[in-house]
N, C-alpha and C positions, 0 to 999 in steps of 0.2 A: 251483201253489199249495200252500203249507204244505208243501213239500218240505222236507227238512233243508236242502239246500245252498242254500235261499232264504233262509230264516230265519236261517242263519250269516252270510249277505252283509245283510241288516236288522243285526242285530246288529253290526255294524262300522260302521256310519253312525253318526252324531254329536248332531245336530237334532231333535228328536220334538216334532211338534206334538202334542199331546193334548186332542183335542177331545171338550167334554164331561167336563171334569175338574170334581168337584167342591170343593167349598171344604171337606167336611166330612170329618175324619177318618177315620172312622168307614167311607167307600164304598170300596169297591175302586179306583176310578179314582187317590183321593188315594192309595190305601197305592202303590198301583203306583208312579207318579206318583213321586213319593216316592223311591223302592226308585231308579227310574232317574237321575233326580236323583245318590241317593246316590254311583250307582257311576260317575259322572262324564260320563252325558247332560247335555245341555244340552235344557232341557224348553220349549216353549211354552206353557200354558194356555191353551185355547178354550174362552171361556163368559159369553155374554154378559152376565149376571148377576155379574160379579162385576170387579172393577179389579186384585185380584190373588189367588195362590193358590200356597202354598208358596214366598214373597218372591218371585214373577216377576210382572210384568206379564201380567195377560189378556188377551187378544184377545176381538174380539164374532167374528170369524169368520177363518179362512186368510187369507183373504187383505189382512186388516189384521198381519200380523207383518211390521216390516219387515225381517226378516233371511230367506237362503234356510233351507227347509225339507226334511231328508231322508226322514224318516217321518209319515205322518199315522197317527197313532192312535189308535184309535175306540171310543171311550164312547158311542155312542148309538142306539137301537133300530133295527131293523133298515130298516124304512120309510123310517128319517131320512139312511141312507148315502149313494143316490144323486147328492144335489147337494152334500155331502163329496167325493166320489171327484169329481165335477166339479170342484171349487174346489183340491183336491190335483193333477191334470192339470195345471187353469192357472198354479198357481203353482211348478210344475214338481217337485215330490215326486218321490222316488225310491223311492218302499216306502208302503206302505195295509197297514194292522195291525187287523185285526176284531178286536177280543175275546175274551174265550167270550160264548156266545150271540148277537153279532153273527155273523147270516148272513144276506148279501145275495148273491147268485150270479150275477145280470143285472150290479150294479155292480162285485163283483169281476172278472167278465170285462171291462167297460168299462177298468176299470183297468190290468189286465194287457193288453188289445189297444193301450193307453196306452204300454206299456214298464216301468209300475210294479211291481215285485217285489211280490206280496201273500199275507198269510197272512190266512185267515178261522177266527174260532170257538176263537182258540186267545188263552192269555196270554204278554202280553212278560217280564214277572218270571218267571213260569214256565220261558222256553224261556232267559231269560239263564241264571238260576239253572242249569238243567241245562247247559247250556254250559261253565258254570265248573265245575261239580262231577258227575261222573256218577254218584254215588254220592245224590244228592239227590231225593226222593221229593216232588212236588209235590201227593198228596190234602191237606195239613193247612195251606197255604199261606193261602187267603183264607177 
């Protein structure tokens, strides 16, 4: 978990469900969100509350997208991850993306005992960003 050479094989998948993406500018889910989008992810929104967000279609949950999914990425408290990591298993995800401050340890190991590649507690703009540039300081980011 959260090895470099995990997080380079995340980073070359294509798909990011992002569950838990808000609608409002303003939260880190949407800038990220956003950020992935720009650099030519193809995003899903999970969020029950809304029909769409950043011009995609929202889902109420995983398992209403009907296209496959390579990464589920996780906007929501840490309580809330287990039956995520459940619904990312079933619909066959290849990578579980905690956030920062998402930390769930019981459902990360479910996940990885799954096959799923997973990084916890950390950011995806953040670890793209230093990928492309090593030269790239992420305290001033969000």
């Amino acid at each position: 978990m959260n090895e470099p050479e995990t997080i380079r094989k995340i980073l070359q998948l294509k798909t990011i469900a992002v569950v838990g993406l808000s609608p409002k500018p303003e939260r880190p889910s949407w800038r990220i969100a956003a950020y992935l989008k720009s650099v030519g992810y193809k995003i899903f929104p999970v969020n029950p509350g809304c029909s769409e967000i950043l011009d995609e279609p929202c889902y109420p949950t995983l398992r209403d997208i009907p296209e496959t999914v390579d990464v589920v990425d996780v906007f929501r408290r840490p309580e809330h991850v287990l039956p995520i990591v459940e619904a990312a298993i079933e619909i066959g995800a290849k990578a579980l993306w905690l956030q920062d401050g998402v930390i769930n340890e019981s459902a990360a190991q479910k996940a990885e005992q799954a096959g799923l590649l997973v990084v916890m507690n950390d950011c995806m703009l953040r670890q793209h960003k230093a990928q492309q540039d090593p030269d790239y300081h992420p305290h001033c980011e969000l």
